[in-house]
VMD Tcl script that draws the C-alpha trace (Angstrom):
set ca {
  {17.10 37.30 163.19}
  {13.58 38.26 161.07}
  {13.78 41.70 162.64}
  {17.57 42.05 161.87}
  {17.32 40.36 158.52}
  {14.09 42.62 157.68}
  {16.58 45.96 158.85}
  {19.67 45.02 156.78}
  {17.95 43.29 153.49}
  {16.73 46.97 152.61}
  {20.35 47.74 153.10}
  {22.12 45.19 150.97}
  {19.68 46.07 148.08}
  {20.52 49.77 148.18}
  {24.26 48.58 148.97}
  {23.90 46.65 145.61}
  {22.12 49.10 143.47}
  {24.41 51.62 144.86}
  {27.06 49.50 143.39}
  {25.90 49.11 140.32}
  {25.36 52.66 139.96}
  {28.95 52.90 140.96}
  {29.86 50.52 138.22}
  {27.80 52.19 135.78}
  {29.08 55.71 136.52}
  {33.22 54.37 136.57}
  {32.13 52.69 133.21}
  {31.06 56.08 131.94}
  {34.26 57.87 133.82}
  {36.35 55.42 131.95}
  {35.08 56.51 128.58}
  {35.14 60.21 129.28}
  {38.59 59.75 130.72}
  {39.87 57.68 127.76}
  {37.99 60.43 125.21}
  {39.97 63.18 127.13}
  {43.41 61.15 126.79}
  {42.65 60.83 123.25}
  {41.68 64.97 123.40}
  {44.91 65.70 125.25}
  {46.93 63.96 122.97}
  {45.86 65.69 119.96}
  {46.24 68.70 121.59}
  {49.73 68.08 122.21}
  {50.00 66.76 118.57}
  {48.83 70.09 117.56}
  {50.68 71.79 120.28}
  {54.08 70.23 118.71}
  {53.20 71.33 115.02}
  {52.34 74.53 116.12}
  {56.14 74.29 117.83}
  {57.41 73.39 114.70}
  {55.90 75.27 112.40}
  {56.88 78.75 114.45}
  {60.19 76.99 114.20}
  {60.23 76.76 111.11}
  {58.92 80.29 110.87}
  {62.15 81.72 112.60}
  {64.04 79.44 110.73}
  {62.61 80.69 107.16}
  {62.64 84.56 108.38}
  {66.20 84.24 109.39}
  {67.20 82.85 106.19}
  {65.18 85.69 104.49}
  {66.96 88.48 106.37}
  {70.56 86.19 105.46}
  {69.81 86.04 101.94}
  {68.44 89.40 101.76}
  {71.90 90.73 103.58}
  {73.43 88.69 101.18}
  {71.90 90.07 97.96}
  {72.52 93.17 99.45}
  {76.31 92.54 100.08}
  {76.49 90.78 96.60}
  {75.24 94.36 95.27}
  {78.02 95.70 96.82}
  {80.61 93.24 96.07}
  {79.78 93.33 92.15}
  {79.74 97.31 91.94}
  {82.87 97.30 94.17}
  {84.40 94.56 92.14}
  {83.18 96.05 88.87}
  {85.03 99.12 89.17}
  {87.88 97.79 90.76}
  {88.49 95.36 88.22}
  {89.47 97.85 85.92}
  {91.97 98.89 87.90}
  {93.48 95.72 88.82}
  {93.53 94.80 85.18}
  {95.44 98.04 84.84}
  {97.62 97.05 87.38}
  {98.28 93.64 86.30}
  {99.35 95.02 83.10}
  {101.36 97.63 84.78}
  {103.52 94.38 86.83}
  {103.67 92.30 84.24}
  {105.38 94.89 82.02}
  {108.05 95.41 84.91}
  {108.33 92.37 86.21}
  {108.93 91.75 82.01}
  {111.65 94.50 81.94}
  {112.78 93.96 85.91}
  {115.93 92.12 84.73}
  {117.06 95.60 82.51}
  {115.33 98.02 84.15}
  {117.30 96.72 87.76}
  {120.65 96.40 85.60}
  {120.32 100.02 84.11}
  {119.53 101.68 87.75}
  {122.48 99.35 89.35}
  {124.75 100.30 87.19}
  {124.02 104.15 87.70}
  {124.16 103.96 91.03}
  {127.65 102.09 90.38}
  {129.06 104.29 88.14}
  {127.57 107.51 86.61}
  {128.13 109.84 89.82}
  {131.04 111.30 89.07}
  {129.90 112.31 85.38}
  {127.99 115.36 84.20}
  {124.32 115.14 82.92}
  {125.20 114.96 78.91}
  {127.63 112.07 79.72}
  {125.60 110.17 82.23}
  {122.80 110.19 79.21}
  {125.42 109.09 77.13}
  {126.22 106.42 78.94}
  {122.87 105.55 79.91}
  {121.71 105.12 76.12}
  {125.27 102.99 75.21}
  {123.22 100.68 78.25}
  {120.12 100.30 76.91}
  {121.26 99.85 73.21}
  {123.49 96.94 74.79}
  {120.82 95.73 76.51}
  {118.53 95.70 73.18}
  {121.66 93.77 70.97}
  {121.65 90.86 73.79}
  {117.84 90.89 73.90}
  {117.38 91.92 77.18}
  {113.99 93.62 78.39}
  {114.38 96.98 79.31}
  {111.52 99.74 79.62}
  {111.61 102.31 77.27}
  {112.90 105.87 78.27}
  {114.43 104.71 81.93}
  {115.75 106.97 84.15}
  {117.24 106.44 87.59}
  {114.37 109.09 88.88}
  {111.79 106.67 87.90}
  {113.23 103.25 89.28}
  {114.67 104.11 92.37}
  {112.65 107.05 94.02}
  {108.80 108.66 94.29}
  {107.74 111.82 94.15}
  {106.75 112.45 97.43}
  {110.37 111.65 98.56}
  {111.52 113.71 96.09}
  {109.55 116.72 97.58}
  {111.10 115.99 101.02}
  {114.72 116.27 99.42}
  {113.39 119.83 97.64}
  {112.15 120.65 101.12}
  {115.19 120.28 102.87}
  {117.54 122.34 100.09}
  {117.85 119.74 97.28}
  {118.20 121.66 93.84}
  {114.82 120.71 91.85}
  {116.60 120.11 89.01}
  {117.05 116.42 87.17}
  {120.59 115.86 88.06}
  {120.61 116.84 91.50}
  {117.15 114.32 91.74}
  {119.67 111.61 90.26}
  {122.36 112.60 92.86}
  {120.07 112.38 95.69}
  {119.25 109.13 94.61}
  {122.86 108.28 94.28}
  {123.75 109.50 98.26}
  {120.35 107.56 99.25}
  {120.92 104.15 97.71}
  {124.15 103.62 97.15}
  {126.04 100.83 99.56}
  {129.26 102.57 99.50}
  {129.43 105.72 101.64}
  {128.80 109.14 99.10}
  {131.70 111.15 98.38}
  {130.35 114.07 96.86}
  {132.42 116.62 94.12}
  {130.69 120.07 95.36}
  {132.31 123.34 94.76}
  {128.74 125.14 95.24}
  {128.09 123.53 98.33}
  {124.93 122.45 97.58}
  {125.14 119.11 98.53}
  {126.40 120.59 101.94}
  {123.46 122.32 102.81}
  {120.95 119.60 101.46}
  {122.81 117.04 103.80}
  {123.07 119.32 106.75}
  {119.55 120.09 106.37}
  {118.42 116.10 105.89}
  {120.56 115.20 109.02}
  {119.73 118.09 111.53}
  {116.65 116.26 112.79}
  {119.20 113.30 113.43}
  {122.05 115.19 115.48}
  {124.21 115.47 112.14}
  {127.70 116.36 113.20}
  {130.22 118.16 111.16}
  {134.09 117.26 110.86}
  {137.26 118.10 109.17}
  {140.35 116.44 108.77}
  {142.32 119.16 110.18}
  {139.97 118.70 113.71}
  {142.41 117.87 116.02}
  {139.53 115.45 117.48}
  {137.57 113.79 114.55}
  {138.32 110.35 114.93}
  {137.01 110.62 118.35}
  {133.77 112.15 117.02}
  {133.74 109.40 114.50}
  {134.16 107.02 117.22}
  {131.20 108.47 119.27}
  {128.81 108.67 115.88}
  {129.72 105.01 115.60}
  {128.41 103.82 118.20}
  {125.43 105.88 118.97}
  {124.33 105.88 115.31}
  {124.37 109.71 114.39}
  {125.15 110.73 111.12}
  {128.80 112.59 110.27}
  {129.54 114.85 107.69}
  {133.36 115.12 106.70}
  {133.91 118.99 104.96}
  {136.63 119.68 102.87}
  {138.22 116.64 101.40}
  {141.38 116.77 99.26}
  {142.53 114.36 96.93}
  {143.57 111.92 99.40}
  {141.91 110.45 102.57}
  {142.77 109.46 106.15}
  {143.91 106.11 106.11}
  {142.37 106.18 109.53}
  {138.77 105.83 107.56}
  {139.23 103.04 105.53}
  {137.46 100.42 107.71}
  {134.73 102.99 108.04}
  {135.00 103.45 104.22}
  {134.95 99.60 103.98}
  {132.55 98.98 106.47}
  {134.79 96.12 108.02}
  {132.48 95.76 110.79}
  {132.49 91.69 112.64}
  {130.67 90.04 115.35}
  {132.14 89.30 118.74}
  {130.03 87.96 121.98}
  {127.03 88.79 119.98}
  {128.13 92.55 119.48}
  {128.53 94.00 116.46}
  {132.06 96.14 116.41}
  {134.27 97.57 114.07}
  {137.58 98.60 114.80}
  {138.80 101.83 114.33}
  {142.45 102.69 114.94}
  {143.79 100.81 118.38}
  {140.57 99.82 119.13}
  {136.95 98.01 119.09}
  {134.08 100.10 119.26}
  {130.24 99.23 119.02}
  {128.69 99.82 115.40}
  {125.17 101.41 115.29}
  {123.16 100.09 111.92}
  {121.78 103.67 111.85}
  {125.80 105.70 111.57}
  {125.48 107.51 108.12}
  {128.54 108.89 106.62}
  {128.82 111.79 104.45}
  {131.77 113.37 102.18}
  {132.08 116.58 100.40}
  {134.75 118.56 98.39}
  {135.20 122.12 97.26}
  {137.55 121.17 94.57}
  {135.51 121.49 90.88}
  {137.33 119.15 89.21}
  {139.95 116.73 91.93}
  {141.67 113.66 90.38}
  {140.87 110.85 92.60}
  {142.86 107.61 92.41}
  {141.21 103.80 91.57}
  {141.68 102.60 95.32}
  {139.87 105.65 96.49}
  {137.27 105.30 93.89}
  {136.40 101.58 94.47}
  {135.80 102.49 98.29}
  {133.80 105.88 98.01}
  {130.46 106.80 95.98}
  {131.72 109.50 94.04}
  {128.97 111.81 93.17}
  {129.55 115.34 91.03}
  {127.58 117.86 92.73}
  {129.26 120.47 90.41}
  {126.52 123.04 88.68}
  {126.61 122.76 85.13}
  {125.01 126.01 82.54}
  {121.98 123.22 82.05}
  {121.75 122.17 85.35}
  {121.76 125.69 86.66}
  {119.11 127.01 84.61}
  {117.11 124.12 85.39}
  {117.20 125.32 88.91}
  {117.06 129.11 88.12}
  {113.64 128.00 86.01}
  {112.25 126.04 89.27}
  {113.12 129.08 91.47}
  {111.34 131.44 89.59}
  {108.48 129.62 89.11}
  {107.91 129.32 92.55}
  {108.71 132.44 93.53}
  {106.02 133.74 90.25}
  {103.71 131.23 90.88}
  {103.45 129.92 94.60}
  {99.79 129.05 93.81}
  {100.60 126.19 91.12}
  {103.38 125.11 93.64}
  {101.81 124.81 96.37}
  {98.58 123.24 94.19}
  {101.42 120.61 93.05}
  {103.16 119.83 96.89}
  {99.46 119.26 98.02}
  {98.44 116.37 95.46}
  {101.74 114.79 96.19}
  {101.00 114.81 99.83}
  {97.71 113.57 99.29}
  {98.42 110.96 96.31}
  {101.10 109.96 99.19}
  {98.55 109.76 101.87}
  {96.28 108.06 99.67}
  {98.38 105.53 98.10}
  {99.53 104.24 101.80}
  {96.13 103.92 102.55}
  {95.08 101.87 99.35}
  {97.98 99.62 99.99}
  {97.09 99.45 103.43}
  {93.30 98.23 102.49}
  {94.73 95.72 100.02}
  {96.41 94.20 102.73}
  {93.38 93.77 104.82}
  {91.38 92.57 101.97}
  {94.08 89.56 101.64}
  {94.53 88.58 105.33}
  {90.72 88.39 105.26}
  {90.31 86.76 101.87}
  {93.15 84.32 103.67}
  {91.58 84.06 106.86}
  {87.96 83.79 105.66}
  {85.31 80.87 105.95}
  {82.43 79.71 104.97}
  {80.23 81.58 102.56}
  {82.25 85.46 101.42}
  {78.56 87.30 101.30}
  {78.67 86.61 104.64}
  {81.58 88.50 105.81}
  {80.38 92.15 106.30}
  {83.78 93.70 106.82}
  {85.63 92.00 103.74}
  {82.79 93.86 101.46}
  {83.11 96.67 103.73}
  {86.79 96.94 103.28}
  {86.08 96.23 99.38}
  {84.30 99.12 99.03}
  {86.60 101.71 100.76}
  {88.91 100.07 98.73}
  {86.47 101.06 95.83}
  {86.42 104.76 97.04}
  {90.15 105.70 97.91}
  {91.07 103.82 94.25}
  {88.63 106.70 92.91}
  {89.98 109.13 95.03}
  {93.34 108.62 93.85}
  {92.11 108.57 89.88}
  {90.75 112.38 90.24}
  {93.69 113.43 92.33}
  {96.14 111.77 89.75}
  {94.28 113.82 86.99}
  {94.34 116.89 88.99}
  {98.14 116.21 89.56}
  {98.90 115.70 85.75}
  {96.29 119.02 85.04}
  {98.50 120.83 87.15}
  {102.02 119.45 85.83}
  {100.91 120.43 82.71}
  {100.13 124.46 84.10}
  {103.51 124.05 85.81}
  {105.11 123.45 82.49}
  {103.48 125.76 80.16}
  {104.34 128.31 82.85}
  {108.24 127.38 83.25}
  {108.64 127.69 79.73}
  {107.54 131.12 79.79}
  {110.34 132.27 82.36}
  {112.63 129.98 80.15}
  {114.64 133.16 78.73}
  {114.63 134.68 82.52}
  {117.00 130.85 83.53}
  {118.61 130.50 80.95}
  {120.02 134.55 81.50}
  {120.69 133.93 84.68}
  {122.71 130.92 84.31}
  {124.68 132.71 81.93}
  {125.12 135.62 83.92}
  {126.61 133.04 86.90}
  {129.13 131.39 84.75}
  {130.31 135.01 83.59}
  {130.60 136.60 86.95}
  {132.01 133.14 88.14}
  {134.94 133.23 85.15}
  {135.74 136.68 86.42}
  {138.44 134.54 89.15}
  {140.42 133.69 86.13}
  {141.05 137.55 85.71}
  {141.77 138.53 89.45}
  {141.01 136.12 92.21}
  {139.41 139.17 94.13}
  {136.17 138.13 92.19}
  {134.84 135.20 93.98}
  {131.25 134.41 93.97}
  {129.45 131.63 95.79}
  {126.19 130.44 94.05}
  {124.15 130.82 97.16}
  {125.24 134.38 97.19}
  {124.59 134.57 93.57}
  {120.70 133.46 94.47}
}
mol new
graphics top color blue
foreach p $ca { graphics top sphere $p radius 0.5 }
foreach p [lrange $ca 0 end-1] q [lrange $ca 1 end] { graphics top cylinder $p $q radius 0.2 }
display resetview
């Protein structure tokens, strides 16, 4: 046992200084490990400010590059909206005015189209200013200096009836108007057959198909324009009509199974929304009676001394000056152009003023759209001035070739009276041209 105990006694001693040691060093462990807990988790401290603060960072620079695209678009918006709110003040002036004088204004142009076609130019003024005092004694609004030209058409259209034969003059303008917007069908007083050639011109695009009452087949071609929707011009009316036409005069069109028919003579045929019918007469002066009046348009095509040297000064202008008249059909096809296109951007800036959210600096394509808006409106101004610059050479220049119209038109009417010496002296005005 000595010799054992003398062998392991070293043993336990170093076993229990060994253990203290061991105690000693897991004491110190302990404190390094708690010191580098305590390190650790102010490093992650730090680590999550640092997070934060490059957070914030993208967070601040993104609002800087918003509010810098903002003040940007805000620039634009107020320059945009600075010039254009000249114009729409102009233009809210501009409504309210008609929308004051809508009431006359509407009257005067209805009852035109109503009643002033089969009358010459002095008497339709005539009875144009007897409306317009009336309208003044019962205190109702009406714009100063109306015409039918200005309520009822636009220039550009007008150039499209000059372009396809229409006489340039004022009454012919009112006449086209007439055939255009009338609900009852035209019937149209035209010795000169000018109204002939402007329709068949208007129509040819359309399949226009000319008819007499003497065609042994024109109902049938009526009945076939009916249905397919082509337009029909009827040459050489008298001073009586087809009975056969009254329910086309009338329009007595119904609806059956969802079809929309009309019938014409024995029988029901499909009615096309797009059929057009069109009238003319060679007589200068025919006597038509009430019941053929209150079915028809009547519309006097007939070429008056005035009228004719109105078109005789328009001719030779152009053919004297094609540079100011082809300077003048260019700004109306551009004012044209440009005007659909301005409407057509104020009707994208309201669907997205409608359909916009949130803050408007921040919709790119509304300011976007504002300024183009901006830039066609300006167009439009230096065209419009151009336009006006070159009415005014237009004018100045007619007036010089005045004496040259108003010979010619004389001259016409001469020649033309020479019939009521010897009928052997007939002259047609487009020969006469």
């Amino acid at each position: 046992y000595g010799k054992v105990f003398r062998t392991v006694e070293p043993k336990r001693q170093k076993l229990a200084q060994a253990r203290k040691e061991l105690a000693g060093v897991m004491s110190t462990l302990k404190e390094k490990q708690e010191k580098l807990a305590e390190v650790e988790a102010q490093i992650a401290l730090l680590q999550q400010q640092y997070d934060e603060s490059l957070a914030e960072k993208d967070r601040l620079s993104k609002k800087m590059s918003q509010t810098a695209a903002r003040l940007r678009r805000a620039g634009k918006l107020t320059t945009a909206l600075g010039d254009e709110q000249v114009r729409w003040g102009e233009s809210v002036e501009m409504f309210e005015a008609q929308i004051h004088n809508v009431v006359g204004d509407v009257f005067i142009a209805s009852a035109c189209v109503a009643y002033y076609g089969a009358f010459t130019s002095e008497y339709r003024q005539l009875l144009v200013e007897s409306w317009v005092n009336q309208c003044i004694e019962l205190m109702i609004p009406v714009t100063t200096g109306i015409t039918l030209t200005n309520v009822l058409a636009d220039p550009f259209e007008i150039r499209q009836w000059n372009a396809d034969g229409l006489p340039r003059d004022a009454v012919s303008t009112e006449n086209a108007i007439l055939v255009t917007r009338g609900r009852r069908w035209p019937l149209m007083i035209d010795p000169q057959e000018q109204a002939n050639r402007w329709i068949r011109n208007r129509e040819a695009k359309n399949g226009l198909k000319m008819v007499k009452l003497t065609d042994h087949n024109f109902l049938r071609t009526l009945e076939n324009c009916i249905r397919i929707g082509m337009p029909v011009l009827l040459e050489d009316i008298g001073e009586t009509l087809d009975p056969a036409l009254e329910p086309i005069l009338l329009k007595q069109t119904f609806i059956q199974g969802g079809r929309l028919l009309m019938r014409l003579g024995d029988s029901d045929i499909d009615y096309d929304k797009n059929f057009r019918f069109y009238m003319t007469s060679k007589f200068a002066n025919p006597h038509y009676l009430p019941e053929i009046c209150i079915k028809v348009t009547i519309i006097n095509f007939t070429v008056t001394r005035s009228g004719l040297e109105d078109q005789l000064l328009s001719d030779v202008v152009r053919l004297e000056r094609p540079d100011l008249e082809e300077q003048r059909n260019q700004l109306i096809v551009r004012i044209n152009a440009d005007k659909n296109q301005l409407k057509a951007i104020e009707d994208r800036i309201l669907k997205l003023l409608f359909t916009s959210e949130g803050n408007i600096l921040d919709d790119e394509e509304l300011i976007n759209t504002l300024n183009e808006s901006k830039i066609t409106s300006g167009v439009i101004s230096t065209r419009l001035k151009q336009a006006e610059e070159t009415e005014a050479k237009i004018s100045i220049a007619r007036e010089r070739y005045r004496p040259v119209a108003t010979r010619g038109s004389v001259l016409y009417f001469i020649v033309g009276s020479l019939a009521n010496i010897d009928s052997m002296y007939q002259f047609s005005l487009k020969y006469f041209k």
